[in-house]
VMD Tcl script that draws the C-alpha trace (Angstrom):
set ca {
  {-12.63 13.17 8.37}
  {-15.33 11.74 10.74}
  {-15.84 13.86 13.71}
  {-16.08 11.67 16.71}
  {-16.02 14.40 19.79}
  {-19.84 13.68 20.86}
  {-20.31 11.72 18.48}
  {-22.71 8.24 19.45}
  {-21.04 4.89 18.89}
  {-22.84 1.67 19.07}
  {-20.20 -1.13 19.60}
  {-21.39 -4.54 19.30}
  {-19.00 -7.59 21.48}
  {-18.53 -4.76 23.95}
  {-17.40 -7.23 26.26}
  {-14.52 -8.95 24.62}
  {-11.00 -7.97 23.80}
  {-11.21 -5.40 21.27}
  {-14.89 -4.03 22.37}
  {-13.41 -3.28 25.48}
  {-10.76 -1.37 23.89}
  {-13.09 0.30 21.91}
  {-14.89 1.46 25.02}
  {-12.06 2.97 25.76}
  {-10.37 4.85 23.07}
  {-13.08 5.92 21.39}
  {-14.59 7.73 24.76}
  {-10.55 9.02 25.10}
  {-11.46 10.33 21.26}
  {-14.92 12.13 22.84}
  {-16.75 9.56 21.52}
  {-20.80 8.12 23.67}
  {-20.88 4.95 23.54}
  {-23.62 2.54 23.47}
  {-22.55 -0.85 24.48}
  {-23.98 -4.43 23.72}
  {-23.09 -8.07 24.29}
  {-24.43 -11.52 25.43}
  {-22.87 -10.67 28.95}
  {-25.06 -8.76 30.98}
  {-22.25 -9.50 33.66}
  {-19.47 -8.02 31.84}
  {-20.88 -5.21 30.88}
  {-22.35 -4.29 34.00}
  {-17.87 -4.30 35.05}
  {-17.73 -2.91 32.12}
  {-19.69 0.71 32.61}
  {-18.28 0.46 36.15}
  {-14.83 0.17 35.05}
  {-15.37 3.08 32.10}
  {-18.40 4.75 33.51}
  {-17.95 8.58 34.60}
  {-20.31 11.71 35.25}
  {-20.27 12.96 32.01}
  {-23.10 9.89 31.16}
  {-19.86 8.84 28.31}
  {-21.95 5.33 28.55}
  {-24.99 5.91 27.11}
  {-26.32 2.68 27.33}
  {-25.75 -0.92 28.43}
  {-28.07 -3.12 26.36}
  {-27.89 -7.39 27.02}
  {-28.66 -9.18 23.81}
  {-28.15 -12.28 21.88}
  {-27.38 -11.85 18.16}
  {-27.29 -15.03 16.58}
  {-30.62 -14.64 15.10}
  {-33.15 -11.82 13.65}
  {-34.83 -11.65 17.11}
  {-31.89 -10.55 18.96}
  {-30.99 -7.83 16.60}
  {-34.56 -6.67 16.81}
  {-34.37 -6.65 20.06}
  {-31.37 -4.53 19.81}
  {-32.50 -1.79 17.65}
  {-35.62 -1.38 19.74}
  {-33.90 -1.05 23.07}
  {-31.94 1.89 21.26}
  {-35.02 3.45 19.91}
  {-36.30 3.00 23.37}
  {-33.48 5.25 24.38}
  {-34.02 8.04 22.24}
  {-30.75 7.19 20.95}
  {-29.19 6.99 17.32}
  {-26.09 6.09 16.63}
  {-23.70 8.09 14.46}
  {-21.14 5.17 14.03}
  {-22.10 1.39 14.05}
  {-19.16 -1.41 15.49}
  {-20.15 -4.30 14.03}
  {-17.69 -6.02 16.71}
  {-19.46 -9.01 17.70}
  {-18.01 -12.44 16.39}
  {-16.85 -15.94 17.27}
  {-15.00 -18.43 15.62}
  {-14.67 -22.07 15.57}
  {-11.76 -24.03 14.09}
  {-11.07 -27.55 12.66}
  {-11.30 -29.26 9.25}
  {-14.68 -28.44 7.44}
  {-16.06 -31.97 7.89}
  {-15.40 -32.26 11.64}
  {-17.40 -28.91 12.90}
  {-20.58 -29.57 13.89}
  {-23.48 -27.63 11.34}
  {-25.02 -26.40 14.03}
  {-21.83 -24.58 15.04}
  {-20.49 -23.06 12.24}
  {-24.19 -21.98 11.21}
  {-24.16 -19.85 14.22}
  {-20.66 -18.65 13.35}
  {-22.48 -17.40 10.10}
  {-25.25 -15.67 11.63}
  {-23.11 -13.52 14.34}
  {-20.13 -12.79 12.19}
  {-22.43 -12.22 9.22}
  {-25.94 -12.41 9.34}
  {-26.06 -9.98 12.35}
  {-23.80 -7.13 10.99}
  {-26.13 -7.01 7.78}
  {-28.74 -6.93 9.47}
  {-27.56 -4.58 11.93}
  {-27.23 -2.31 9.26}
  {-30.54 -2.76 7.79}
  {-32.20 -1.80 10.69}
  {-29.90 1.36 11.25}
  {-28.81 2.70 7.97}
  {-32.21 4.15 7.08}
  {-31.80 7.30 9.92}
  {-28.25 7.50 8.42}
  {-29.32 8.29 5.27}
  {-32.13 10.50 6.63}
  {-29.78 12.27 8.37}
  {-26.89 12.41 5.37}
  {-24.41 11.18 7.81}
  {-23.11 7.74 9.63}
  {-20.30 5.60 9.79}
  {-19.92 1.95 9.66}
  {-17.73 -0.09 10.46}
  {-17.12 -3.96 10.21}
  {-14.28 -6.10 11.90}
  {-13.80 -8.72 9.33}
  {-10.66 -10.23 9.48}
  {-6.87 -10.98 7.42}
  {-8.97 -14.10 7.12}
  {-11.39 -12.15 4.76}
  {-8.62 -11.74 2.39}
  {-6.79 -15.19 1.98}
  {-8.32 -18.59 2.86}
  {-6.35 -21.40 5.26}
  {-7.09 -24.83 6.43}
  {-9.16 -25.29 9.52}
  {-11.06 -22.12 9.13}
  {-12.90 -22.65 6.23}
  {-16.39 -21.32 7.87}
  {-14.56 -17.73 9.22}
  {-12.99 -17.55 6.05}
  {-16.55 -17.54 4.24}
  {-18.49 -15.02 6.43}
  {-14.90 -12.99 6.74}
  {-14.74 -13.19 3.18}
  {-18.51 -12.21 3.03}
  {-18.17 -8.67 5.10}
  {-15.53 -7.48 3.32}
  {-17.48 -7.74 -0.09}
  {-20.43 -6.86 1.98}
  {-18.82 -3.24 3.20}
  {-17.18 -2.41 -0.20}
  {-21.03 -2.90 -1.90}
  {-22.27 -0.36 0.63}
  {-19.53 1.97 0.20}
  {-20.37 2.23 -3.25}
  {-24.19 2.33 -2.72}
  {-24.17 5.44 0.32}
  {-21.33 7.19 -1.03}
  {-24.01 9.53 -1.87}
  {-25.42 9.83 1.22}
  {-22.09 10.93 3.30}
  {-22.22 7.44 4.78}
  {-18.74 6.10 5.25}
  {-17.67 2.71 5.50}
  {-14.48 0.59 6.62}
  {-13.84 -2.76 7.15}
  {-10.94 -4.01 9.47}
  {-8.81 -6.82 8.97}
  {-6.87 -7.77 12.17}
  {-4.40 -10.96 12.42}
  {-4.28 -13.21 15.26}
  {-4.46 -10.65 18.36}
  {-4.65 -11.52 22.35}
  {-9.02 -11.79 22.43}
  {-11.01 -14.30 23.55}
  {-11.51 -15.57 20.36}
  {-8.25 -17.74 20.42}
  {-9.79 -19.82 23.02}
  {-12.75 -20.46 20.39}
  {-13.95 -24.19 19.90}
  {-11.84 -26.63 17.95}
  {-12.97 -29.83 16.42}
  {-10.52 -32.88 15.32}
  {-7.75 -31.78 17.45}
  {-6.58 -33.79 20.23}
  {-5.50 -30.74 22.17}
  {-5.30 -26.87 22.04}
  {-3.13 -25.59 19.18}
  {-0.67 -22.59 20.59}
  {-0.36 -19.76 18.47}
  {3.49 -18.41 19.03}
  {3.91 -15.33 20.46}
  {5.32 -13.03 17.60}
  {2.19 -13.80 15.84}
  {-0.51 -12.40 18.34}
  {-0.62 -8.75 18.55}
  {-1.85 -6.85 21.38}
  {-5.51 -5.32 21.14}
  {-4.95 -1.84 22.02}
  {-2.63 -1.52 19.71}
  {-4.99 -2.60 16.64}
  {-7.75 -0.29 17.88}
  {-5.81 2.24 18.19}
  {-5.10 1.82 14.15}
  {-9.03 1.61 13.88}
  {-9.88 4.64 15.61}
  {-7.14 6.31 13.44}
  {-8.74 4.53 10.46}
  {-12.09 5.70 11.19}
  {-11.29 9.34 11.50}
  {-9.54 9.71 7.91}
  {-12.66 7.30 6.37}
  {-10.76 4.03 5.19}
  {-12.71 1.69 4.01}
  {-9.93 -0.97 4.34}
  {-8.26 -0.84 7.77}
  {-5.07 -3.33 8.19}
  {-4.29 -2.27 12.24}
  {-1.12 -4.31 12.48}
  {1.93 -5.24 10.78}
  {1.00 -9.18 9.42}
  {-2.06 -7.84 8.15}
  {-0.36 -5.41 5.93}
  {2.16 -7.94 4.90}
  {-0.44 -10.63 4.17}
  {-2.77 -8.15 1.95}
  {0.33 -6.83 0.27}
  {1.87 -10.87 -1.05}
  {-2.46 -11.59 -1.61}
  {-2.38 -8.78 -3.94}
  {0.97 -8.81 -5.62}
  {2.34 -12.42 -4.97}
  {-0.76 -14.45 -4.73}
  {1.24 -17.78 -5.46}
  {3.09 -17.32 -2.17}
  {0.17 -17.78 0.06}
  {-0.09 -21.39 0.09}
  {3.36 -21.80 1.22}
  {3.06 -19.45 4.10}
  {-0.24 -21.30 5.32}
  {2.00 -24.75 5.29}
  {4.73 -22.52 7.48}
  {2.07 -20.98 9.56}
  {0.34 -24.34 10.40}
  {4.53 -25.91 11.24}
  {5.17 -23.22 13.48}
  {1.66 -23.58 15.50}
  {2.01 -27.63 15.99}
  {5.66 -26.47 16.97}
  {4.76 -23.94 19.79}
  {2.55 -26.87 20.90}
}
mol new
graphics top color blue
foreach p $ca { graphics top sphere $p radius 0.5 }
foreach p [lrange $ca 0 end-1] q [lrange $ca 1 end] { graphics top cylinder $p $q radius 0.2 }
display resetview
Protein backbone atom coordinates (compact mmCIF):
# COMPACT_ATOMS: atom_id res chain seq x y z
CA UNK A 1 0.00 0.00 0.00
CA UNK A 2 1.46 3.52 -0.63
CA UNK A 3 1.21 5.70 2.33
CA UNK A 4 0.06 9.07 1.25
CA UNK A 5 -0.67 10.94 4.84
CA UNK A 6 2.39 13.53 4.41
CA UNK A 7 3.37 12.20 1.76
CA UNK A 8 4.75 14.99 -1.26
CA UNK A 9 2.90 14.85 -4.56
CA UNK A 10 4.02 16.65 -7.59
CA UNK A 11 0.98 16.95 -9.99
CA UNK A 12 1.69 18.15 -13.34
CA UNK A 13 -1.73 20.05 -15.44
CA UNK A 14 -2.60 21.21 -11.94
CA UNK A 15 -4.82 23.54 -13.49
CA UNK A 16 -7.17 21.52 -15.57
CA UNK A 17 -10.00 19.19 -14.83
CA UNK A 18 -8.55 16.28 -13.24
CA UNK A 19 -5.32 18.23 -11.68
CA UNK A 20 -7.66 20.18 -9.91
CA UNK A 21 -9.28 17.22 -8.56
CA UNK A 22 -6.19 15.86 -7.70
CA UNK A 23 -5.43 18.93 -5.63
CA UNK A 24 -8.09 18.07 -3.88
CA UNK A 25 -8.44 14.51 -2.96
CA UNK A 26 -5.19 13.75 -2.56
CA UNK A 27 -4.70 16.73 0.21
CA UNK A 28 -8.37 15.13 1.65
CA UNK A 29 -5.99 11.71 1.60
CA UNK A 30 -3.08 13.87 3.73
CA UNK A 31 -1.30 14.16 0.82
CA UNK A 32 1.48 18.00 0.07
CA UNK A 33 1.14 18.86 -2.97
CA UNK A 34 3.35 20.55 -5.34
CA UNK A 35 1.50 22.03 -8.18
CA UNK A 36 2.56 22.97 -11.84
CA UNK A 37 1.01 24.21 -15.07
CA UNK A 38 1.34 26.73 -17.99
CA UNK A 39 -1.20 28.98 -15.98
CA UNK A 40 0.40 31.03 -13.57
CA UNK A 41 -3.25 32.53 -13.31
CA UNK A 42 -4.97 29.45 -12.44
CA UNK A 43 -2.92 28.31 -10.15
CA UNK A 44 -2.51 31.33 -8.29
CA UNK A 45 -7.02 30.56 -7.83
CA UNK A 46 -5.93 27.53 -7.48
CA UNK A 47 -3.75 27.63 -3.95
CA UNK A 48 -6.33 30.27 -2.99
CA UNK A 49 -9.18 28.09 -3.54
CA UNK A 50 -7.22 24.84 -1.77
CA UNK A 51 -4.66 26.73 0.18
CA UNK A 52 -4.90 26.38 4.17
CA UNK A 53 -2.48 26.92 7.28
CA UNK A 54 -1.20 23.69 7.39
CA UNK A 55 1.26 24.92 4.15
CA UNK A 56 -0.90 21.51 2.29
CA UNK A 57 0.43 23.55 -0.99
CA UNK A 58 3.84 23.26 -1.00
CA UNK A 59 4.51 24.91 -4.00
CA UNK A 60 3.08 26.73 -7.02
CA UNK A 61 5.62 26.43 -9.84
CA UNK A 62 4.59 28.22 -13.65
CA UNK A 63 6.17 26.22 -16.42
CA UNK A 64 5.91 25.25 -19.97
CA UNK A 65 6.56 21.56 -20.77
CA UNK A 66 6.56 21.09 -24.29
CA UNK A 67 10.21 20.93 -24.49
CA UNK A 68 13.48 19.78 -22.37
CA UNK A 69 13.85 23.40 -21.12
CA UNK A 70 10.65 23.59 -19.39
CA UNK A 71 11.04 20.37 -17.58
CA UNK A 72 14.44 21.56 -16.51
CA UNK A 73 13.13 24.33 -15.41
CA UNK A 74 10.75 22.36 -13.42
CA UNK A 75 12.96 20.08 -11.57
CA UNK A 76 15.17 22.97 -10.57
CA UNK A 77 12.46 25.14 -9.12
CA UNK A 78 11.72 21.95 -6.90
CA UNK A 79 15.27 21.46 -5.95
CA UNK A 80 15.18 25.11 -5.26
CA UNK A 81 12.55 24.26 -2.74
CA UNK A 82 14.21 21.77 -0.82
CA UNK A 83 11.50 19.66 -1.97
CA UNK A 84 11.30 15.94 -3.31
CA UNK A 85 8.54 14.43 -4.31
CA UNK A 86 7.37 11.03 -3.07
CA UNK A 87 4.73 10.55 -5.91
CA UNK A 88 5.05 12.05 -9.49
CA UNK A 89 1.42 13.03 -11.58
CA UNK A 90 2.42 12.98 -14.82
CA UNK A 91 -1.05 14.91 -15.50
CA UNK A 92 -0.19 17.34 -18.04
CA UNK A 93 -1.59 16.65 -21.67
CA UNK A 94 -3.48 18.02 -24.65
CA UNK A 95 -4.98 16.61 -27.50
CA UNK A 96 -5.80 17.52 -30.94
CA UNK A 97 -8.27 15.70 -33.21
CA UNK A 98 -8.92 15.23 -36.98
CA UNK A 99 -7.77 12.83 -39.73
CA UNK A 100 -3.90 12.28 -39.63
CA UNK A 101 -3.29 14.24 -42.85
CA UNK A 102 -5.26 17.37 -41.88
CA UNK A 103 -3.35 18.23 -38.35
CA UNK A 104 -0.86 20.50 -38.72
CA UNK A 105 3.01 18.79 -37.81
CA UNK A 106 3.68 21.36 -35.81
CA UNK A 107 0.64 20.51 -33.67
CA UNK A 108 0.60 17.09 -33.12
CA UNK A 109 4.54 17.27 -32.54
CA UNK A 110 3.78 19.27 -29.53
CA UNK A 111 1.02 16.82 -28.60
CA UNK A 112 4.02 14.30 -28.54
CA UNK A 113 6.30 16.17 -26.47
CA UNK A 114 3.69 17.10 -23.50
CA UNK A 115 1.79 13.88 -23.44
CA UNK A 116 5.04 11.97 -23.94
CA UNK A 117 8.22 13.45 -24.17
CA UNK A 118 7.64 15.42 -20.88
CA UNK A 119 6.45 12.53 -18.59
CA UNK A 120 9.74 10.56 -19.59
CA UNK A 121 11.57 13.01 -19.03
CA UNK A 122 9.96 14.02 -15.96
CA UNK A 123 10.93 10.88 -14.69
CA UNK A 124 14.44 10.98 -15.69
CA UNK A 125 15.10 13.86 -13.87
CA UNK A 126 13.24 12.54 -10.64
CA UNK A 127 13.58 8.86 -10.43
CA UNK A 128 17.25 8.93 -9.44
CA UNK A 129 16.34 10.34 -5.52
CA UNK A 130 13.61 7.62 -5.73
CA UNK A 131 15.81 5.03 -6.06
CA UNK A 132 18.26 6.63 -3.60
CA UNK A 133 15.75 6.74 -1.29
CA UNK A 134 14.13 2.98 -2.07
CA UNK A 135 10.81 4.55 -2.37
CA UNK A 136 8.46 6.68 -4.98
CA UNK A 137 5.50 6.38 -6.87
CA UNK A 138 4.65 7.20 -10.35
CA UNK A 139 2.04 7.69 -11.96
CA UNK A 140 1.00 8.39 -15.68
CA UNK A 141 -2.54 9.43 -17.07
CA UNK A 142 -2.47 7.77 -20.37
CA UNK A 143 -5.65 7.16 -21.67
CA UNK A 144 -8.55 4.14 -22.96
CA UNK A 145 -6.96 5.60 -26.06
CA UNK A 146 -3.61 3.86 -25.06
CA UNK A 147 -5.29 0.62 -25.38
CA UNK A 148 -7.35 0.59 -28.72
CA UNK A 149 -6.74 2.95 -31.68
CA UNK A 150 -9.81 5.13 -33.50
CA UNK A 151 -10.03 7.46 -36.36
CA UNK A 152 -9.27 11.09 -35.83
CA UNK A 153 -6.90 10.52 -33.01
CA UNK A 154 -4.27 8.83 -34.52
CA UNK A 155 -1.42 11.19 -32.82
CA UNK A 156 -3.06 10.62 -28.94
CA UNK A 157 -3.37 7.20 -29.77
CA UNK A 158 0.55 6.95 -30.45
CA UNK A 159 1.96 8.85 -27.40
CA UNK A 160 -1.18 7.17 -25.29
CA UNK A 161 -0.11 4.05 -26.64
CA UNK A 162 3.58 5.05 -25.86
CA UNK A 163 3.06 5.70 -21.84
CA UNK A 164 1.41 2.77 -21.23
CA UNK A 165 4.37 0.60 -22.64
CA UNK A 166 6.50 3.27 -21.21
CA UNK A 167 5.12 2.66 -17.35
CA UNK A 168 4.91 -1.19 -17.65
CA UNK A 169 9.00 -1.08 -18.77
CA UNK A 170 9.63 0.85 -15.57
CA UNK A 171 7.59 -1.24 -13.44
CA UNK A 172 9.61 -4.03 -14.35
CA UNK A 173 12.98 -2.16 -14.18
CA UNK A 174 12.35 -0.42 -10.25
CA UNK A 175 10.45 -3.19 -8.97
CA UNK A 176 13.57 -3.61 -7.10
CA UNK A 177 13.84 -0.46 -5.84
CA UNK A 178 10.20 -0.21 -4.03
CA UNK A 179 9.28 2.17 -6.84
CA UNK A 180 5.70 1.67 -7.85
CA UNK A 181 4.13 2.48 -10.95
CA UNK A 182 0.47 2.89 -12.50
CA UNK A 183 -0.79 4.10 -15.47
CA UNK A 184 -4.47 5.42 -15.81
CA UNK A 185 -6.68 5.01 -18.57
CA UNK A 186 -9.74 7.36 -18.36
CA UNK A 187 -12.58 7.59 -21.22
CA UNK A 188 -14.01 10.71 -22.41
CA UNK A 189 -14.55 12.73 -18.98
CA UNK A 190 -15.89 16.57 -18.49
CA UNK A 191 -11.91 18.37 -18.83
CA UNK A 192 -10.84 20.84 -20.88
CA UNK A 193 -9.45 18.60 -23.15
CA UNK A 194 -12.80 18.07 -25.09
CA UNK A 195 -12.59 21.54 -26.23
CA UNK A 196 -9.02 20.55 -27.78
CA UNK A 197 -8.29 21.68 -31.50
CA UNK A 198 -9.92 19.89 -34.39
CA UNK A 199 -8.81 19.92 -37.94
CA UNK A 200 -11.14 18.94 -41.12
CA UNK A 201 -14.30 19.44 -39.31
CA UNK A 202 -16.64 22.02 -40.26
CA UNK A 203 -17.87 22.42 -36.72
CA UNK A 204 -17.44 21.08 -33.10
CA UNK A 205 -18.26 17.37 -32.77
CA UNK A 206 -20.59 16.80 -29.42
CA UNK A 207 -19.72 13.98 -27.43
CA UNK A 208 -23.28 12.61 -25.88
CA UNK A 209 -23.71 12.80 -22.49
CA UNK A 210 -23.68 9.08 -21.23
CA UNK A 211 -20.29 8.94 -22.62
CA UNK A 212 -18.45 11.74 -20.54
CA UNK A 213 -17.89 10.89 -17.03
CA UNK A 214 -17.46 13.27 -14.33
CA UNK A 215 -13.76 13.99 -13.06
CA UNK A 216 -14.08 13.52 -9.47
CA UNK A 217 -15.37 10.53 -9.87
CA UNK A 218 -12.27 9.04 -11.96
CA UNK A 219 -9.81 10.49 -9.45
CA UNK A 220 -11.35 9.28 -6.91
CA UNK A 221 -10.65 5.59 -8.62
CA UNK A 222 -6.96 6.89 -9.01
CA UNK A 223 -6.32 7.84 -5.60
CA UNK A 224 -7.86 4.41 -4.66
CA UNK A 225 -5.60 2.93 -7.37
CA UNK A 226 -2.58 4.48 -6.11
CA UNK A 227 -2.89 3.38 -2.55
CA UNK A 228 -3.20 -0.55 -3.34
CA UNK A 229 -0.14 0.00 -6.20
CA UNK A 230 -1.96 -0.79 -9.63
CA UNK A 231 -0.10 -0.40 -12.27
CA UNK A 232 -3.17 -0.36 -14.60
CA UNK A 233 -5.89 1.98 -13.31
CA UNK A 234 -9.36 1.87 -15.43
CA UNK A 235 -11.34 4.82 -13.09
CA UNK A 236 -14.66 4.44 -14.85
CA UNK A 237 -17.02 2.07 -16.20
CA UNK A 238 -16.27 2.39 -20.40
CA UNK A 239 -12.80 2.03 -19.63
CA UNK A 240 -13.24 -1.27 -18.03
CA UNK A 241 -15.58 -2.38 -20.69
CA UNK A 242 -13.32 -1.24 -23.53
CA UNK A 243 -10.02 -3.05 -21.98
CA UNK A 244 -12.11 -6.08 -21.21
CA UNK A 245 -13.67 -6.62 -25.42
CA UNK A 246 -9.57 -5.26 -26.39
CA UNK A 247 -8.42 -8.17 -24.51
CA UNK A 248 -10.94 -10.90 -25.00
CA UNK A 249 -12.96 -9.78 -28.17
CA UNK A 250 -10.48 -7.80 -30.07
CA UNK A 251 -12.56 -8.21 -33.41
CA UNK A 252 -15.35 -6.16 -31.84
CA UNK A 253 -13.50 -2.96 -31.62
CA UNK A 254 -13.80 -1.77 -35.02
CA UNK A 255 -17.45 -1.96 -34.95
CA UNK A 256 -17.83 -0.01 -31.79
CA UNK A 257 -15.46 2.85 -33.23
CA UNK A 258 -18.04 3.00 -36.43
CA UNK A 259 -21.00 3.23 -33.53
CA UNK A 260 -19.04 5.60 -31.47
CA UNK A 261 -18.23 7.99 -34.40
CA UNK A 262 -22.63 7.61 -35.50
CA UNK A 263 -23.61 8.53 -32.21
CA UNK A 264 -21.11 11.74 -31.97
CA UNK A 265 -22.21 13.23 -35.62
CA UNK A 266 -25.75 12.37 -34.11
CA UNK A 267 -25.53 14.44 -30.82
CA UNK A 268 -24.30 17.11 -33.27
Amino acid sequence: MTNLNRAVVLITGATGGFGRQMTSQFMAAGARVILTDLDSGGLATLKAEFDTSSNEILACITTDLSGMEGCQALFDAVQAEKLQPDILINNAGIAVSGRFDNVPRDRWESLMQIDLLAPMRLCDFFLPQMIERGSGHIVNISSVAGWTGAAGIAAYCAAKFGLRGFSESLAAELEEFNIKVSAVYPYFSKTPILDSERYGFEERMAIPDDMVTDPADVVAAIVKGVKRNRLHIFPDKMARRIHYIKRYMPWVIPILNRRMQERIVQAE
